[in-house]
Backbone bond lengths (Angstrom), bond angles and torsions (degrees), N, CA, C in turn:
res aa  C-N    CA-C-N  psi(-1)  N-CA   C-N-CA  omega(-1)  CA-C   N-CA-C  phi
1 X - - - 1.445 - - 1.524 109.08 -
2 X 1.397 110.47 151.15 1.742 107.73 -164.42 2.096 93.77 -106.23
3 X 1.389 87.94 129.04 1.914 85.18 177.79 1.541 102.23 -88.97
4 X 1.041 129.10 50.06 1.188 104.04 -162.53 2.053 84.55 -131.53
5 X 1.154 100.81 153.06 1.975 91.87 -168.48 1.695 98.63 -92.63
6 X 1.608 88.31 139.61 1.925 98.29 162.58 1.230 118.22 -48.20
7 X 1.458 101.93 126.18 1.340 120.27 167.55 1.672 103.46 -53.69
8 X 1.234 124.17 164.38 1.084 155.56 -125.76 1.546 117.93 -164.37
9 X 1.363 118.22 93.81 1.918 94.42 176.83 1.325 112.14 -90.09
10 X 1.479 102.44 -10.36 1.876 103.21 172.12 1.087 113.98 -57.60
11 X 1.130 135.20 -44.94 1.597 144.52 -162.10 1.907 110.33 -22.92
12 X 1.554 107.98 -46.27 1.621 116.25 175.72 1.604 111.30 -109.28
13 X 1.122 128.58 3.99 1.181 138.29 -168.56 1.373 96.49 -30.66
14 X 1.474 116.39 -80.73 1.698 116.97 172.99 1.860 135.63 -24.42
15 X 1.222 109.74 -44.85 1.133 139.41 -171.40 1.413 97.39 -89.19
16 X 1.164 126.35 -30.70 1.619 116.99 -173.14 2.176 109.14 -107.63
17 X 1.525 85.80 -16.07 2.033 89.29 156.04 1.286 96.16 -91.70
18 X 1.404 151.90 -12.54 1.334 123.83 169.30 1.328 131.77 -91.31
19 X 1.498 121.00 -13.59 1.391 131.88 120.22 1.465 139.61 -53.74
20 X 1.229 116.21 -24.03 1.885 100.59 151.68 1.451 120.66 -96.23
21 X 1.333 120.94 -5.18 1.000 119.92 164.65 1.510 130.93 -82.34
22 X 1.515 87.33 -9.55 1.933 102.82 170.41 1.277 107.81 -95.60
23 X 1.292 126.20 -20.91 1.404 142.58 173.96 1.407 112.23 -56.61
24 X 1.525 109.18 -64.68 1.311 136.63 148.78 1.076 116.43 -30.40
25 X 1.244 153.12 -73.63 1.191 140.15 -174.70 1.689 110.43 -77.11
26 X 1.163 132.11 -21.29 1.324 129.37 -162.83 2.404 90.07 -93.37
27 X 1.288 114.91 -26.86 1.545 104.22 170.93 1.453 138.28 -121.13
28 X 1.684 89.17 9.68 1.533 107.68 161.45 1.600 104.31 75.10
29 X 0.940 108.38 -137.46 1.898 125.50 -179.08 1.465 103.87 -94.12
30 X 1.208 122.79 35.13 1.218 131.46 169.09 1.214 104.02 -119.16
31 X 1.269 118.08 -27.66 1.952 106.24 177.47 1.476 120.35 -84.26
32 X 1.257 125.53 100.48 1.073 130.51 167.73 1.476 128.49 -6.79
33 X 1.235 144.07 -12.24 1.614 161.88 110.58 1.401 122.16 -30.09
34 X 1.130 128.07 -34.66 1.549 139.28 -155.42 1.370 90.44 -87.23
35 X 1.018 140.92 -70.40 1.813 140.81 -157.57 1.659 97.57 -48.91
36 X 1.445 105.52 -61.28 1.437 110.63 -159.68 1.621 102.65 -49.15
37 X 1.374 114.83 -60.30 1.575 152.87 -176.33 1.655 97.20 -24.84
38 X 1.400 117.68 -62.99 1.328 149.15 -172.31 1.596 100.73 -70.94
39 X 1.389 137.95 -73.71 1.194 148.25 173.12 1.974 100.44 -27.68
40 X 1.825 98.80 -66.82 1.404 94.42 -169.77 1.616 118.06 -78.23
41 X 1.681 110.64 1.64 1.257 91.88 172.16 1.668 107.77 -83.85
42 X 1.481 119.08 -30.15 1.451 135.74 -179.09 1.580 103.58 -47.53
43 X 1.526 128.45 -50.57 1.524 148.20 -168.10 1.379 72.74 -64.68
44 X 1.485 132.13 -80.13 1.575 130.71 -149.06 1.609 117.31 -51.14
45 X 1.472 109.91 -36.18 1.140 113.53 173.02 1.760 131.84 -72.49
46 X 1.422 86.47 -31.94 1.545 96.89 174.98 1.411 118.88 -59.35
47 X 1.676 100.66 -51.19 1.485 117.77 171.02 0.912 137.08 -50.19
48 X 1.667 112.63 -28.69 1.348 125.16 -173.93 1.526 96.05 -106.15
49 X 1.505 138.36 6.08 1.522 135.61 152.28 1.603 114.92 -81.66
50 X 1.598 112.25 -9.88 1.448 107.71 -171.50 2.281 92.00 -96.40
51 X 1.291 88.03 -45.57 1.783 99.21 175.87 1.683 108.73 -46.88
52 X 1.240 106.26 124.29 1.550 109.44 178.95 1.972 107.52 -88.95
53 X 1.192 116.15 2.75 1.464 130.25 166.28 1.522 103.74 -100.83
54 X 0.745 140.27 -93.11 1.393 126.51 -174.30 1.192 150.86 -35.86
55 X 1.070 157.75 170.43 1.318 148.64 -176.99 1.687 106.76 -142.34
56 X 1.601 101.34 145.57 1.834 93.44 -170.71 0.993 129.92 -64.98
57 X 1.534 114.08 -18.38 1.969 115.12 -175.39 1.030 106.47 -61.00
58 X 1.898 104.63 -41.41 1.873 110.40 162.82 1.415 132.87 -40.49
59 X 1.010 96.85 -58.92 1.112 114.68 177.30 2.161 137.43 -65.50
60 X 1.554 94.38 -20.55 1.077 119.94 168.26 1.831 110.26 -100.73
61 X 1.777 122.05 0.36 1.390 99.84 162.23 1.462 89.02 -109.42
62 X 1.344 126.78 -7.39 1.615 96.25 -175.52 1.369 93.13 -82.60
63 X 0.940 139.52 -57.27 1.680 137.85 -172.00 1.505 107.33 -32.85
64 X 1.782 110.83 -34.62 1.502 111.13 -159.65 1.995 95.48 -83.13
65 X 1.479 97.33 -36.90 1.553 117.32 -176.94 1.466 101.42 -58.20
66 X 1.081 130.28 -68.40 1.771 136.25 177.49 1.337 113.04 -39.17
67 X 1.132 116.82 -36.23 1.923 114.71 -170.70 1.160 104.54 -101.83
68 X 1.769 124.35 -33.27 1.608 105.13 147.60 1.571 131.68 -52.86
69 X 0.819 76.61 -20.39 2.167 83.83 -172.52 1.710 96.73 -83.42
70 X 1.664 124.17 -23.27 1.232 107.79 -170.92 1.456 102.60 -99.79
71 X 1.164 124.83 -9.33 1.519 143.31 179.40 1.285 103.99 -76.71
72 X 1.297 130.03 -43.37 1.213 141.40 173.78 1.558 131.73 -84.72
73 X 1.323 100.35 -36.64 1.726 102.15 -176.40 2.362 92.40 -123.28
74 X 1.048 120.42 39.34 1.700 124.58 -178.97 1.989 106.81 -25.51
């Protein structure tokens, strides 16, 4: 058995959405992140107009939050 503790890709999670998200804003629809980012906040919003609990601003950062997290942690 290995004593040694599981690695972790969370460990910078924060620190590494605040670098593509500066990335992101500093190259527009040129950074390879941005399409997806945009798409899943659009999905989030839609979704959360069909949901009678939610509301779209909600619904357009979790959508935007989810496709960063899959952009980032695949």
């Amino acid at each position: 058995m290995d004593d040694k503790e599981p690695q972790h890709q969370d460990h910078d999670l924060v620190s590494d959405a605040g670098a593509e998200i500066k990335d992101m804003a500093k190259e527009g629809l040129s950074h390879p992140s941005t399409k997806p980012v945009l798409t899943g906040a659009a999905v989030g919003a839609v979704a959360a107009g069909i949901l009678p609990v939610v509301t779209w601003p909600l619904g357009l950062v979790a959508g935007a939050g989810f496709m960063l997290y899959k952009r980032l942690r695949p």
